[in-house]
C-alpha positions, 0 to 999 in steps of 0.5 A: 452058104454057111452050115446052118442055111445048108441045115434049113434048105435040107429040111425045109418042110419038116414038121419040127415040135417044141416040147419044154424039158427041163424046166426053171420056174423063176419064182417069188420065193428063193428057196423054190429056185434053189430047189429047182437048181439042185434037182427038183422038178415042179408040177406047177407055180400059180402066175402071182408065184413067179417074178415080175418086172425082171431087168435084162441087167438081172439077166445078163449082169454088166460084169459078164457083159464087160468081159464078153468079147463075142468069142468066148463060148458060154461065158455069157450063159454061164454068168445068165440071172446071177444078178437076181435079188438075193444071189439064189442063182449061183455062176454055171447053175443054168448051164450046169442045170441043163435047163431048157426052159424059162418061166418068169411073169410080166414084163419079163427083159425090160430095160436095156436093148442089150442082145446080151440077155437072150444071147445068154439065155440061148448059152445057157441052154435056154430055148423056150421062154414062157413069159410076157416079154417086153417088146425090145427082148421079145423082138431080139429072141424072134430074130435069134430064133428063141421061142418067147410065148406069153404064160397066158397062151393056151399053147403055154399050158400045153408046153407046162403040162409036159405036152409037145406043140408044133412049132407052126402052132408057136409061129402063130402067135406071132406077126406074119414077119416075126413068123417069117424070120424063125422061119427063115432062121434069123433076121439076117437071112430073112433079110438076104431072102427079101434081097434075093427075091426068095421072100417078099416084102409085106403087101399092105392094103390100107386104105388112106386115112390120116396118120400120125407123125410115126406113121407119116415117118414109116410110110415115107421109109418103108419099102412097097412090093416093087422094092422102092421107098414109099407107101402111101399109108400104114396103120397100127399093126402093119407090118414092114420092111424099112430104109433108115436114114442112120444107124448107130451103136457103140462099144458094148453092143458092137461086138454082138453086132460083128459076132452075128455078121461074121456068123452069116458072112465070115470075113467078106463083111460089106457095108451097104452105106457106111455114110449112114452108120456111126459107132461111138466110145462113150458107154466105157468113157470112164472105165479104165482097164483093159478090157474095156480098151478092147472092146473099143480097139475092136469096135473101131477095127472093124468098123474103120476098114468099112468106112464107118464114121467112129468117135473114138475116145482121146486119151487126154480129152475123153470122149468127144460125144455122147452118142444120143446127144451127138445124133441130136445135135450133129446127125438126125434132122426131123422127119427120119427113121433111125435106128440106134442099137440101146433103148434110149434112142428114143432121145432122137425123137426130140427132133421130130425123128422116129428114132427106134431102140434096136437090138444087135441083130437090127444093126447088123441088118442095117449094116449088111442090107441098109434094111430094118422091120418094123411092126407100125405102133400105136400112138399116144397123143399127150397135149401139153397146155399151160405152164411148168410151176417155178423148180420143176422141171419136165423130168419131174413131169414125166416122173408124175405121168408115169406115176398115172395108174393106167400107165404104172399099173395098166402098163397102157404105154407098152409098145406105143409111141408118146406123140408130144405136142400142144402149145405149151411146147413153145415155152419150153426150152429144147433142153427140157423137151428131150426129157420127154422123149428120152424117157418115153422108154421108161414108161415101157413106150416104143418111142417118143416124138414131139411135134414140131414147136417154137 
């Protein structure tokens, strides 16, 4: 048992509350935020004042990213939102600051799966987030026990106006499982205590009804209250814990991946499948240097010794897959559940797969456990009819669609899987019909999928 479970069984009933300290408004105009670095502290910033739509590459720019190996304690935190226009967050301000608290507007980490932003955040100092986050980074900060709570929350304006909230109270304003996980201090453990009978598995009592293909995927994979593969039907919102059928990563996220097993597990790491998980060299394909040739001899030592399959770089060729393009053409069949560490997975889905972007800390859940959770999504159904002009091509379609007002503005995708179908599928070459899952993330989905076609 490793320190910080020693810490959590010790005080397993205290009453802990979250208070916000210190607290960096991330606000419109860039001279507030310089004031707020050198000292300043506001009373209060309307919601239209703060930023929105900041990127998790604006949080933990690449070059932290590249020369972070998972051993260097506050380089990532140190270099947290340098990349924010304008250059008004100078390396070390956050951690210098001692800034507790983040305030920023909607659609606060979207993009990448990169654990790397709240991972730097947390070194930073940070340890309350107040905005609406984006559903990748709001999952990865439940399962590194960060409190993420939306600016429209009554408990958000009690935290800003100095008050102290329980953090139950906090817990509240989550899913049962996502609670669950603080509660248990991350994901891994909340996992080991389903392993060890310490935590039971969510208990569903729906009723059966038709599904969709996402759904039909999930029921099939998810576990039921005796532990076995199987559960005759979900609905949105259930929640679950599942059996994927593969699991991938590559380079630049493995090292959090190995950072957080070797935090549970110390050097006694064991894989429950190794025949299911598969790293790949292809994001540092092009780069050069030295450091970016560690992160992949790293990648591949630990990944080896445990029996997983690694495509690794050849010095002369390059590098032989493109981890996406080789799960659809080498790996995935239609009908499974995979998790793949970078939010683009949901190219997978092209195959008739449920393919989930997960962040770091899912992974090594896979890996340890052969286990992920899952909150069962909505589903929006997009039938295509008829036939694509001459020259345009389903990557003009889908930059159209997320053009539509409801999806650009109204933000109606976040979260929710793009089920493609209709009989125009049958005309269009497969080639094209990836474009539509592979940028059902764009348009801030959960995933993509397309039925099965001609």
């Amino acid at each position: 048992m490793n320190p910080r479970e020693r810490e959590i069984e010790a005080q397993p009933n205290e009453e802990k509350l979250v208070r916000a300290q210190r607290i960096l408004y991330l606000t419109k105009d860039p001279e507030l935020i310089r004031r707020q670095i050198d000292g300043e502290q506001l009373s209060a910033v309307a919601p239209d004042q703060l930023i929105d739509n900041i990127s998790t590459d604006v949080i933990s720019p690449n070059h932290s990213i590249l020369t972070w190996t998972g051993k260097e304690k506050g380089h990532l935190g140190k270099y947290a939102l340098t990349s924010l226009a304008g250059g008004t967050i100078a390396p070390g301000d956050i951690m210098e600051g001692g800034f507790d608290t983040l305030v920023a507007g909607k659609s606060f980490a979207r993009g990448s799966s990169r654990i790397h932003a709240p991972l730097a955040l947390q070194d930073a100092g940070i340890k309350l987030i107040i905005a609406q986050g984006e559903r990748i980074f709001a999952e990865n900060c439940v399962n590194l026990r960060i409190h993420l709570v939306d600016f429209e929350s009554e408990q958000a304006k009690r935290l800003l106006e100095g008050k102290s909230v329980h953090e139950e109270e906090l817990f509240s304003l989550l899913s049962s499982q996502s609670a669950e996980i603080m509660r248990s201090g991350n994901l891994l453990r909340y996992l080991k205590g389903i392993e060890e009978g310490r935590v039971s598995v969510p208990e569903l009592s729906t009723t059966q009804r038709p599904m969709t293909i996402a759904e039909k995927i999930i029921a099939r994979n998810s576990l039921n209250s005796e532990g076995n593969m199987g559960i005759g039907t979900v609905k949105p919102g259930d929640e679950v814990v599942a059996t994927p059928n593969i699991y991938y990563g590559y380079e630049l996220q493995t090292n959090a991946t190995v950072k957080v097993l070797r935090e549970e597990f110390g050097e006694e790491i064991e894989v429950r499948d190794p025949n299911k998980a598969f790293f790949y060299e292809d994001h540092t394909a092009l780069l050069k240097d030295e450091r970016m040739a560690t992160l992949r001899r790293e990648q591949a030592g630990f990944a080896k010794p445990l029996g997983i399959t690694v495509y690794e770089i050849d010095p002369v060729r390059g590098a032989p897959a493109i981890c996406h393009t080789d799960m659809v053409e080498n790996h995935a069949l239609p009908g499974q559940l995979v998790l793949g560490n970078d939010s683009h997975t949901c190219t997978v889905g092209a195959l008739n797969t449920l393919a989930v972007g997960k962040g770091a800390l899912d992974l090594a859940g896979a890996l340890a456990y052969d286990k992920m959770v899952l909150a069962v999504p909505e589903t929006i159904r997009i039938n295509l009819t008829g036939k694509l002009p001459d020259g345009v091509s389903m990557k003009d379609f889908m930059l159209q669609f997320g053009a539509m007002p409801q999806l650009k503005q109204g933000r109606v995708g976040s979260g929710r899987v793009f089920e493609f179908g209709g009989q125009a599928l049958d005309e269009i070459p497969f080639d094209e019909q990836i474009k539509l899952t592979n940028m059902s993330i764009e348009l801030l989905g959960f995933t993509g999928v397309i039925e099965p076609n001609q």
